[in-house]
C-alpha positions as semicolon CSV with decimal commas, in nm:
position;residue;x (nm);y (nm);z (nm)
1;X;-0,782;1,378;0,497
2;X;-0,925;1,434;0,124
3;X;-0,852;1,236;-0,146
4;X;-0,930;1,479;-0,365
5;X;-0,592;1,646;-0,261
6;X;-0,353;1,384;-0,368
7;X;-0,211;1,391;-0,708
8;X;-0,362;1,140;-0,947
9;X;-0,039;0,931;-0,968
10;X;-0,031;0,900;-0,603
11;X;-0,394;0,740;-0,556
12;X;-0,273;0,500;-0,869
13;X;0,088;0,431;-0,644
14;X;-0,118;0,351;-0,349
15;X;-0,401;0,113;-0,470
16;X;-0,141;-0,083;-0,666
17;X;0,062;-0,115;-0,356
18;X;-0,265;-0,232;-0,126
19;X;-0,349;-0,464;-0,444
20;X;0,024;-0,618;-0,398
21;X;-0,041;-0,663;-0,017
22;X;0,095;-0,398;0,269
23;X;0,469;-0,486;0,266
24;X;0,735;-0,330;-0,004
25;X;0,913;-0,481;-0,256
26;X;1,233;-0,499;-0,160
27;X;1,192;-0,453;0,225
28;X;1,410;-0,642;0,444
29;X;1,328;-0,911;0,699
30;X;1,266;-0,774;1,030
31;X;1,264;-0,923;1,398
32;X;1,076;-0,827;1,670
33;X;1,228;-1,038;1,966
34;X;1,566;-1,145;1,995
35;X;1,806;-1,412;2,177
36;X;2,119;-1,414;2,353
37;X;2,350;-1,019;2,364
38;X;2,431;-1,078;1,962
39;X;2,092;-1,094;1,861
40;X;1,917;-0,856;2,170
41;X;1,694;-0,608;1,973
42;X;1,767;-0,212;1,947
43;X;1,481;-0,008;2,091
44;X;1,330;0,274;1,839
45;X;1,467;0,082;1,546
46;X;1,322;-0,148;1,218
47;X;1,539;-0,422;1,391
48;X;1,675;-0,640;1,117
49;X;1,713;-1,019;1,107
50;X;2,059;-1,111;1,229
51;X;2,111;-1,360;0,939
52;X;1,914;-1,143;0,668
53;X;2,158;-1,065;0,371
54;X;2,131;-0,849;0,038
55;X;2,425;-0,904;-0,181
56;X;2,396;-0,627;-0,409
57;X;2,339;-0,233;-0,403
58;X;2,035;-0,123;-0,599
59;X;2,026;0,221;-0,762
60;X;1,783;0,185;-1,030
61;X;1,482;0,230;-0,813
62;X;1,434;0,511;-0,525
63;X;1,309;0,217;-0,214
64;X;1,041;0,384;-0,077
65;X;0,703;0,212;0,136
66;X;0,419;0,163;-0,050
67;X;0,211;0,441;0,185
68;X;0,600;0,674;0,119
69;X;0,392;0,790;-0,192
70;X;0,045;0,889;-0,031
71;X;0,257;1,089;0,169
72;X;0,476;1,268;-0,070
73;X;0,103;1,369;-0,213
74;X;-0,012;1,523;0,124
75;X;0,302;1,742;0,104
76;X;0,283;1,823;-0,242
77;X;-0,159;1,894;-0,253
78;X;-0,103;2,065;0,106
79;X;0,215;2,231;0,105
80;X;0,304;2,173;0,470
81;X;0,444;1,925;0,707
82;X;0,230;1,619;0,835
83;X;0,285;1,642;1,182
84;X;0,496;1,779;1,462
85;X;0,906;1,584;1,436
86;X;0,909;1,590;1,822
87;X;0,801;1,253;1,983
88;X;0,823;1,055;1,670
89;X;1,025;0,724;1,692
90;X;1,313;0,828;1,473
91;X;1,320;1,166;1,636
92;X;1,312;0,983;1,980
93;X;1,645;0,768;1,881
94;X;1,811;1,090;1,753
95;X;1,769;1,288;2,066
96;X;1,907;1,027;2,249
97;X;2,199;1,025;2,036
98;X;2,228;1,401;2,035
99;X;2,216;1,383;2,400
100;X;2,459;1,141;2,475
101;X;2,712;1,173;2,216
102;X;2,761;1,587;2,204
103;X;3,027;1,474;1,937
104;X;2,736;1,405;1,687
105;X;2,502;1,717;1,769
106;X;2,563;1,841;1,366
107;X;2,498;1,553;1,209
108;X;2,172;1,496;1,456
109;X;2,068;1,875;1,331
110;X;2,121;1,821;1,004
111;X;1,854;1,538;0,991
112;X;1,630;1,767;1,129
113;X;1,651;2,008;0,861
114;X;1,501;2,084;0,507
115;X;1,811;2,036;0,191
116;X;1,645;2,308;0,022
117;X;1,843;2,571;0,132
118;X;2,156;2,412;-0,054
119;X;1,971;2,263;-0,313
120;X;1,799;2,580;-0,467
121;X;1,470;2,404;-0,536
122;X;1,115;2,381;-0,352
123;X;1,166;2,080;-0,064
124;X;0,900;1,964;0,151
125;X;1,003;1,746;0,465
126;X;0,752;1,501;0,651
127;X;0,780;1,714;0,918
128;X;0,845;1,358;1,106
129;X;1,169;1,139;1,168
130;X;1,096;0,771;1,058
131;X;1,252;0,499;1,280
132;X;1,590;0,367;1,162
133;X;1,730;0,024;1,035
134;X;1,929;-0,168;1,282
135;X;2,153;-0,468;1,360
136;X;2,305;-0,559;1,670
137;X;2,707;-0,704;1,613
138;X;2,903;-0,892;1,867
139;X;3,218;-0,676;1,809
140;X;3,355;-0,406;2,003
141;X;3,217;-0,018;1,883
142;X;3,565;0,078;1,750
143;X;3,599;-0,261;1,529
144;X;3,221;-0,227;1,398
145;X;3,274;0,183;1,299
146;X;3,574;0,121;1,093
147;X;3,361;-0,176;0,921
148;X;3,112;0,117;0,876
149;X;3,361;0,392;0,725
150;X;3,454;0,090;0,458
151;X;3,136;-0,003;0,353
152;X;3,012;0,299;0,318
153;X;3,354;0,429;0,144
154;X;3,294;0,198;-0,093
155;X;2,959;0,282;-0,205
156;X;2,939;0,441;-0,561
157;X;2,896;0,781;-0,612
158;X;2,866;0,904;-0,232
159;X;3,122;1,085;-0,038
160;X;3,171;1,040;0,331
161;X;3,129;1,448;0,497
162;X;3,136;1,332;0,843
163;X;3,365;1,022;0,922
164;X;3,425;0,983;1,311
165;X;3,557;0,685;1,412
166;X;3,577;0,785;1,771
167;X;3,203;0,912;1,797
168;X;3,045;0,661;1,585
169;X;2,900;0,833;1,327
170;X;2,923;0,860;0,906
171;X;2,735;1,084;0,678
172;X;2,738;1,053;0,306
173;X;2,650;1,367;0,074
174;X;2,327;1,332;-0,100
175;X;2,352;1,115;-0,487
176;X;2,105;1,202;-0,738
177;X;1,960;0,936;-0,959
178;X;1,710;0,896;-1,255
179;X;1,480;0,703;-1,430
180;X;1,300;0,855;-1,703
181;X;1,143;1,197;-1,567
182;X;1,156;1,096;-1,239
183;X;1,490;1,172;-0,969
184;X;1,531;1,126;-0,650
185;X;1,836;1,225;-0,431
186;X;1,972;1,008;-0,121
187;X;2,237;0,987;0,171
188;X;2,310;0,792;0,425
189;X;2,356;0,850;0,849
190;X;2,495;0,578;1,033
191;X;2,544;0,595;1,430
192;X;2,773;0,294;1,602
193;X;2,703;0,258;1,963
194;X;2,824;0,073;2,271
195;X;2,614;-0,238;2,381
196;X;2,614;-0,500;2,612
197;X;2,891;-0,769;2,686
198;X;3,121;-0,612;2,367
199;X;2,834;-0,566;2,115
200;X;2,764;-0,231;1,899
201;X;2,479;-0,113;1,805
202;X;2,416;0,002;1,445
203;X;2,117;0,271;1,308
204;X;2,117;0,417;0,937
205;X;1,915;0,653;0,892
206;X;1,837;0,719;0,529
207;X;1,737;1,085;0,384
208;X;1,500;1,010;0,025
209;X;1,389;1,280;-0,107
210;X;1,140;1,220;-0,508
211;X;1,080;1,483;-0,763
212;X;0,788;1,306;-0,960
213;X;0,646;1,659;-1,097
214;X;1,005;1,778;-1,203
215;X;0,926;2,080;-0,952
216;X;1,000;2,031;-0,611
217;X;1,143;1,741;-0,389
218;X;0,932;1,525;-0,152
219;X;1,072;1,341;0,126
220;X;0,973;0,972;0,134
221;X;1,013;0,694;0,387
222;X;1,270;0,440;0,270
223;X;1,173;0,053;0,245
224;X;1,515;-0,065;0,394
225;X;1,675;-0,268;0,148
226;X;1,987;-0,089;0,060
227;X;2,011;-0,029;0,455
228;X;2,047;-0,430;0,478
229;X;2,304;-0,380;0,210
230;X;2,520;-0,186;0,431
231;X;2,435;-0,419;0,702
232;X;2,535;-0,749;0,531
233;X;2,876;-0,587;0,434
234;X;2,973;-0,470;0,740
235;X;2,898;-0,837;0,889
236;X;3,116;-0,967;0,630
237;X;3,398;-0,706;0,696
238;X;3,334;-0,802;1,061
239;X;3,337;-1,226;1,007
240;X;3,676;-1,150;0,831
241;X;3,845;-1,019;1,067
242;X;4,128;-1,262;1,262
């Protein structure tokens, strides 16, 4: 791949973020083995640490990885997807879900799909699924998806468009925010699933899509941080509970 392709801005993103060192700012803690059914780790998923909490919601910043920008530059120098969606992790979990949960098969779709259509404006997609954030609870699935439908009732500025208690799965509408010239739009996908011994298992997906130009949307990978968010309220919601 050239470099030559990639908007100036990009290259700058990208050699400040390898100057910083690999991980994000503002990227959660993550596991990669757990102990005992509570803390067991959810396969195609950024698993996150049990005890990891962010106590507050951030919306002045769009939470993307440090390589999310070299990536909105391939779309936006190449104009075309980065590689095939099918057999990527994220993709991976979401047939899964699709397949075992036909309650959920428009939601699944729908984060297969380009916004542009409703939007009105140029969108490129990856072309790729990334993997979700995840948390194992040690609550039954109907408990945990009602702690899910609070949280993310209670976020500012999103609406809930799918809200299925029964089949485990939310979906916000997209919120647009600013700073400066540069917007970015977001929304939120949560699946709650059955585990083992009376645990759920939780996955948010989160759609981020950056207009840097102030021409067209690019989708970027999100860092995880207001993901944790969710996930540290819903384990309060779930620890107050009698």
């Amino acid at each position: 791949m050239q470099l030559d392709r990639f908007p100036a801005y990009v290259l700058s993103i990208v050699a400040f973020g390898f100057l910083v060192g690999c991980a994000a700012r503002g990227a959660p803690e993550l596991v990669q083995t757990g102990a005992g059914d509570d803390q067991a780790l959810i396969p195609g998923c950024k698993n996150v640490a049990w005890n990891y909490r962010v106590e507050s919601f951030t919306e002045g910043s769009y939470l993307t990885t440090w390589d999310s920008a070299l990536l909105e530059g391939a779309q936006e120098g190449i104009r075309r997807p980065l590689d095939d969606s099918k057999g990527t992790a994220g993709a991976a979990v979401l047939s899964r879900l699709r397949d075992q949960q036909p309650g959920r098969v428009a939601a699944v779709n729908r984060l297969h799909q380009s916004p542009a259509a409703s939007w009105g404006v140029r969108t490129n997609t990856l072309g790729k699924i990334p993997e979700p954030f995840c948390r194992r609870f040690s609550h039954k699935r109907e408990v945990v998806a009602l702690a899910a439908r609070d949280v993310l009732s209670g976020l500012k500025g999103y609406r809930l468009l799918m809200n299925n208690v029964k089949w485990g799965v939310f979906e916000t509408s997209y919120v647009e925010r600013r700073v400066g010239k540069l917007r970015w739009r977001d929304r939120f996908v949560i699946y709650v699933d059955p585990g083992s011994s009376d645990s759920s298992e939780v996955r948010i997906f989160r759609d981020i899509y950056i207009d840097r130009s102030g021409s067209m949307f690019n989708q970027g990978v999100s860092v995880g941080r207001n993901e944790a968010y969710i996930l540290t309220k819903m384990d309060d919601l779930l620890r107050r509970r009698p």
